[in-house]
N, C-alpha and C positions, 0 to 999 in steps of 0.2 A: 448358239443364238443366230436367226437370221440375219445376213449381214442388209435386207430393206424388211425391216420389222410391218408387220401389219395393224396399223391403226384403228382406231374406231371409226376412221372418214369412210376407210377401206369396208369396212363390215358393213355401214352402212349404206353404202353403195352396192353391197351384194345382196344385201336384205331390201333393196328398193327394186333390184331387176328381178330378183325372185317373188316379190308381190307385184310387180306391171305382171310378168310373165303370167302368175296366177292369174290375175285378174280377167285377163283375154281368154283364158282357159273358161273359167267363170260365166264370162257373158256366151260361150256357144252351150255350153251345159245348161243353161236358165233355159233357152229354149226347149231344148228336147225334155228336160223334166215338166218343164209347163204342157208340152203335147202329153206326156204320160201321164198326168197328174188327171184323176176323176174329179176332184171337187174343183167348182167354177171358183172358188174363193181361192185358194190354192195355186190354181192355175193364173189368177189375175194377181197374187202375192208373187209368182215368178217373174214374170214377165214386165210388173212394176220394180221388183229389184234389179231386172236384165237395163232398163233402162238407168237406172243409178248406176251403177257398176261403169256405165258406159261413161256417164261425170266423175267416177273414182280413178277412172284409167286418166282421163282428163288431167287432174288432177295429180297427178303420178305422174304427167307430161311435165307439168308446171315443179314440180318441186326438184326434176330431171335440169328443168330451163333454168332454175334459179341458181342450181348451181354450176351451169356452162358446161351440161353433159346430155351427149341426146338421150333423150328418151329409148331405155332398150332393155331387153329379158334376157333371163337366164334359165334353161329348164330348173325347172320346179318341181323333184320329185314329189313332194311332201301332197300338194293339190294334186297331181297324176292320181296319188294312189289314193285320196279321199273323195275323185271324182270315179273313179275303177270302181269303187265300194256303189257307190250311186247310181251305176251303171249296170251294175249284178243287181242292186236290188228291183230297179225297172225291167231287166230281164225275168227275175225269178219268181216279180209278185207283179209280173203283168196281168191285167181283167182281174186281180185279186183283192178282196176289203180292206186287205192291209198296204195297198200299194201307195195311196196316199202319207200311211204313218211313216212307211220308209222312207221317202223320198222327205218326208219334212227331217228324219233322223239326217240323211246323209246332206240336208242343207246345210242342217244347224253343224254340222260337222266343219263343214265351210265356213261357216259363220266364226264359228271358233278357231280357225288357224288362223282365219281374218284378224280378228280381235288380236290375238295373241302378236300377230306382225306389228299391225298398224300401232299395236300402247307399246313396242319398242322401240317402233321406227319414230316414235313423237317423243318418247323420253329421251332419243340419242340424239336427234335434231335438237333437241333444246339442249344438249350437251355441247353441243357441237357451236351452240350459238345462231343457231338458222330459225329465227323464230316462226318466218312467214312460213318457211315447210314444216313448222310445228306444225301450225297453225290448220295448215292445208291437212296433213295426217291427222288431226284431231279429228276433224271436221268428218273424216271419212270413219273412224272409228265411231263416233257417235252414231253414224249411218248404222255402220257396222252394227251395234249394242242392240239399235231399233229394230233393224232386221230379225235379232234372232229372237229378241222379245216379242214380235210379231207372228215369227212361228211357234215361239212357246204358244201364246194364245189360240191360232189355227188348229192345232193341234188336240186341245179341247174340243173343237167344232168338228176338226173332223175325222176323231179317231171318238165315237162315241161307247158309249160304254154298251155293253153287250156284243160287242163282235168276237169275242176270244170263247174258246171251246166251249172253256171251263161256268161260265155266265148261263 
């Protein structure tokens, strides 16, 4: 056994620099998928999420400050390689009818590591006793949930039916 054992305070503090870190990754990728993105709704769904994302980092300050730690990152492989994936597919389905369904795929792919950080980073805060940075990770989670329920719906709009071969 290690003789300085690692905590939950410790885990949580790794999982908090590894979603700031995300998150900064996050808002430069929003732009470039919204310049790729054909459908004007699409496009105006990126770029009002780039602007949230920018109160989630905020946010991720505050919960940094609450516990008398600066604010700071950790690479992230996990977002590297879900923005990599997003990045092929604006490569490979550039000027093509499917380029908007991809880039909504490798959102919500985002969306979902999101999710998955921020409901344990709020379930360990409230372990932990920190209820205001619950509170603050809640808050971003709910974003989070909206966000991808918002590309579920676009997605209907603008991946319409009849574009696949077989139609």
């Amino acid at each position: 056994m290690a003789e300085n054992p690692k905590m939950l305070e410790d885990m949580f503090f790794d999982m908090l620099k590894d979603v700031y870190y995300a998150e900064k990754q996050v808002v430069k990728a929003l732009v470039k998928m919204a310049k790729a993105a054909q459908s004007a709704n699409l496009k105006t769904a990126f770029l009002a999420h780039r602007s949230e994302t920018e109160g989630q980092i905020e946010r991720l300050s505050e919960v940094f400050e609450l516990a008398g730690k600066p604010p700071r990152g950790k690479t992230c492989d996990a977002i590297l390689g879900i923005l990599e994936e997003g990045k092929t597919v604006m490569e490979t389905y550039a000027d093509s009818p499917a380029l908007d369904a991809g880039l909504i795929a490798a959102a919500q792919a985002v969306e979902h590591y999101e999710i998955a950080r921020y409901g344990t980073l709020r379930a360990w805060a409230l372990q932990l006793g920190m209820k205001e940075a619950a509170a603050l990770l809640g808050a971003t989670l709910a974003e989070e949930t909206k966000a991808d329920l918002s590309l579920s719906k676009l997605a209907t709009l603008v991946n319409p039916t009849g574009l696949s071969k077989a139609a």
